[in-house]
C-alpha positions as CSV (number, residue, x, y, z in Angstrom):
1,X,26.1,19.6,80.0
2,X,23.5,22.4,79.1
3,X,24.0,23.8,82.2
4,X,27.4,23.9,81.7
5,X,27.1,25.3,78.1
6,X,24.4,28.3,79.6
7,X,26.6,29.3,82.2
8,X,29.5,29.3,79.3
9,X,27.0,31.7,77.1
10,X,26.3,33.7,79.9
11,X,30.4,34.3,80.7
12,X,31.1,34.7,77.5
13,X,28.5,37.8,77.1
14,X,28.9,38.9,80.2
15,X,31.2,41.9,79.5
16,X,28.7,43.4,76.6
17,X,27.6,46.8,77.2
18,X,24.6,49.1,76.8
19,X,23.2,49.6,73.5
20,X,23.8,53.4,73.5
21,X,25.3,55.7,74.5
22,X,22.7,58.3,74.3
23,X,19.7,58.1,77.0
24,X,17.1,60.1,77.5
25,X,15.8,62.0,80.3
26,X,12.5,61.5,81.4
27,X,9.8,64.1,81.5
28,X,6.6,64.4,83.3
29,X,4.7,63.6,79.8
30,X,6.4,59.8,79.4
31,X,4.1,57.3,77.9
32,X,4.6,53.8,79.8
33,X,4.4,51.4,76.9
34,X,1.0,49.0,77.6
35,X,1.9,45.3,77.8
36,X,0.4,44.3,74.4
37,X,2.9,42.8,71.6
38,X,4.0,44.6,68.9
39,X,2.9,43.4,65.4
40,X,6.3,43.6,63.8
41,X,7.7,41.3,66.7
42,X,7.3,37.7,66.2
43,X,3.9,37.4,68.9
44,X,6.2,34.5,70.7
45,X,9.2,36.9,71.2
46,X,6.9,39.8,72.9
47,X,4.0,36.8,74.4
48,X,5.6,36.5,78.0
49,X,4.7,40.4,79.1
50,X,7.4,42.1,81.1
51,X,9.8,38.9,80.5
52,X,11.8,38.3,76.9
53,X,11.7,34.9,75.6
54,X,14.9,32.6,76.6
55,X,15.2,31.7,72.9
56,X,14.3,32.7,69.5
57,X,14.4,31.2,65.8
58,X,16.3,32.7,63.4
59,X,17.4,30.7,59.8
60,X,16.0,27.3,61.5
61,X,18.2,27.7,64.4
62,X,17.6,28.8,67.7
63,X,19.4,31.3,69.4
64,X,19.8,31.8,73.0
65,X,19.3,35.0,74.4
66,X,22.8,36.3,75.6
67,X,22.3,39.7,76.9
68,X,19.7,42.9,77.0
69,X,20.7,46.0,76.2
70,X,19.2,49.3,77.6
71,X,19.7,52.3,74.7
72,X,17.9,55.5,74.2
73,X,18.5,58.3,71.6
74,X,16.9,61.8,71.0
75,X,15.7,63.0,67.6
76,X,15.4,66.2,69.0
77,X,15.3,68.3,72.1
78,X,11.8,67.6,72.5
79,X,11.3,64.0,71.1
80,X,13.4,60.6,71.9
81,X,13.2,57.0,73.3
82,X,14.6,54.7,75.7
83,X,14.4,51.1,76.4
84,X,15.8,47.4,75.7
85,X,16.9,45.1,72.6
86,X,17.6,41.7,73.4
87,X,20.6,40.2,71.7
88,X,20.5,36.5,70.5
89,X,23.1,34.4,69.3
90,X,23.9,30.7,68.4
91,X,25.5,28.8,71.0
92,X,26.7,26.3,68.3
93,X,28.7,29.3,67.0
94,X,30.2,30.4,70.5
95,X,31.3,27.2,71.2
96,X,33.0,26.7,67.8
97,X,34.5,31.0,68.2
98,X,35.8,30.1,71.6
99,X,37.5,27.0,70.5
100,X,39.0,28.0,67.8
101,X,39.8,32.1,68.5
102,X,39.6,31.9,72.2
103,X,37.0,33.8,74.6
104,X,38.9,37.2,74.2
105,X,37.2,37.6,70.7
106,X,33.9,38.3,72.4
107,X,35.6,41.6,73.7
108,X,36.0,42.9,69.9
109,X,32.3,41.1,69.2
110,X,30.8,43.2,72.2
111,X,32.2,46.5,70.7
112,X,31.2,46.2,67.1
113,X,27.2,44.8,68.1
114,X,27.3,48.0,70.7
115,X,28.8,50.4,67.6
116,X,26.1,49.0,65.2
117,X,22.9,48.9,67.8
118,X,23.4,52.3,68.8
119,X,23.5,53.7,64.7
120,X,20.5,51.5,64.0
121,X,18.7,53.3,67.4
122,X,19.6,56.3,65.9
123,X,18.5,56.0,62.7
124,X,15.2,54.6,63.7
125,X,14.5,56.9,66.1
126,X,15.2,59.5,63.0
127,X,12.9,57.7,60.7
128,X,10.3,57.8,63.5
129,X,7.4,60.2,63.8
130,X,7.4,61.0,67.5
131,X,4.4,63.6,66.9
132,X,1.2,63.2,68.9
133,X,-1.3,61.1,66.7
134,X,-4.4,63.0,66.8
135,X,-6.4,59.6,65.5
136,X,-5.0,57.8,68.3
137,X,-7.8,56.5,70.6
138,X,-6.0,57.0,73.8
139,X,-2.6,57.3,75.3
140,X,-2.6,53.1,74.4
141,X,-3.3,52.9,71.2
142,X,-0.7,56.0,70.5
143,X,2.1,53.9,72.8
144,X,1.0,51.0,70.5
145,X,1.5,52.5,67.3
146,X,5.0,54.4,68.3
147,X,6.2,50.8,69.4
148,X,5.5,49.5,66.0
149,X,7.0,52.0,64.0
150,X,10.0,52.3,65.6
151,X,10.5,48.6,65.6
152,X,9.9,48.2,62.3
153,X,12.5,51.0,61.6
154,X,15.4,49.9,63.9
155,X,14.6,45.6,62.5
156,X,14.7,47.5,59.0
157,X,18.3,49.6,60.1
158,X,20.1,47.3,61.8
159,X,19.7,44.7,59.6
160,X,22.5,45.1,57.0
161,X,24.8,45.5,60.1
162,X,23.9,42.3,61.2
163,X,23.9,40.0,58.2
164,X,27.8,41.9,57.8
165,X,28.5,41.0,61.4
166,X,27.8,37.3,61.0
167,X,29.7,37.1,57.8
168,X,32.7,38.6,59.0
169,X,32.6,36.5,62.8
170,X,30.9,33.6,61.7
171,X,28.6,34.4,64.8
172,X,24.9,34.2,64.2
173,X,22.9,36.8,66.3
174,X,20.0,38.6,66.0
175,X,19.5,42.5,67.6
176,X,15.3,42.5,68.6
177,X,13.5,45.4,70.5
178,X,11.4,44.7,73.3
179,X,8.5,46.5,72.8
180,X,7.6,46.4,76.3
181,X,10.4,48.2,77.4
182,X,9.4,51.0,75.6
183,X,9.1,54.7,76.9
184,X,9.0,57.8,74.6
185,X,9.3,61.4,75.3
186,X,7.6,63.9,73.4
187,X,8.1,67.0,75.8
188,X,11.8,66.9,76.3
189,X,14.6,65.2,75.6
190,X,18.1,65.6,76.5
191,X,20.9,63.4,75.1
192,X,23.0,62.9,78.4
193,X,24.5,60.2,79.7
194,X,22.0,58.5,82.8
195,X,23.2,55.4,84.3
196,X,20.8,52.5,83.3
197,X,17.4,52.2,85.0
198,X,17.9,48.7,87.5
């Protein structure tokens, strides 16, 4: 039976897009992001390195992870971002959608989540100070501190969206950056479409 039901999760987000459609173009002066966990990130979401966690908690109940989504998005022609948000939901709630509005809801679900992650990338890359910290210790501890802020800032934007997602599809999901997906560009940007990275 849960076999059945994560192969029936994994169908039924099978058709969700990128995050964005914006990515960035790298440049010879990319930070790699170091494999340590972001603060703002519950440590058990980010704990497993280069793999996201299976699961997470969200309102005492847990959500299966459903799909990951690469995005990127330029402040600037010099500054931007690229990497992954992993999208959650409540396999409870799929279930229930698919029963009682069929599986070709997920089609409309995929659309608005893609519509509202990409603002929320947007905006936090916006609200992001891509500048080189001149306090920062190393290339590290600079990566580090980027990570954090912007996902503090895209937790903090696309949160509204969210919360008005589940009320309006009776879908619980959550929209979480993985910080160790992270690359930012500080020496050029260009806001072109680029087939995702494989």
């Amino acid at each position: 039976m849960k076999t059945s039901v994560h192969i029936l999760i994994s169908l039924a987000f099978m058709a969700l897009a990128a995050c964005s459609t914006q990515e960035v173009k790298q440049d010879t002066k990319a930070m790699p992001v170091p494999d340590k966990s972001s603060a703002t990130i519950d440590d058990s979401a980010q704990g497993s390195g280069q793999n996201p966690p299976l699961t997470q908690t969200k309102s005492d109940k847990t959500l299966n992870l459903v799909r990951i989504m690469d995005g990127g998005a330029c402040k600037n022609d010099f500054q931007g971002t690229k990497g992954a948000f992993l999208l959650y939901a409540d396999p409870t709630d799929i279930e229930r959608i698919k029963t009682e509005k069929g599986p070709q809801i997920f089609s409309d679900f995929e659309n608005k989540i893609q519509t509202f992650s990409t603002a929320a990338l947007q905006d936090a890359i916006n609200a992001t100070n891509l500048a080189e910290d001149p306090f920062a210790l190393g290339a590290d501890e600079a990566q580090e501190k980027l990570t954090r802020q912007l996902s503090k800032n895209f937790r903090n934007s696309v949160a509204d969206a969210v919360n008005s997602f589940q009320k309006e599809t009776t879908l619980t999901i959550d929209v979480v950056p993985f910080a160790p997906s992270f690359i930012f560009y500080q020496q050029g940007c260009a806001a072109t479409q680029m087939e995702p990275e494989n």
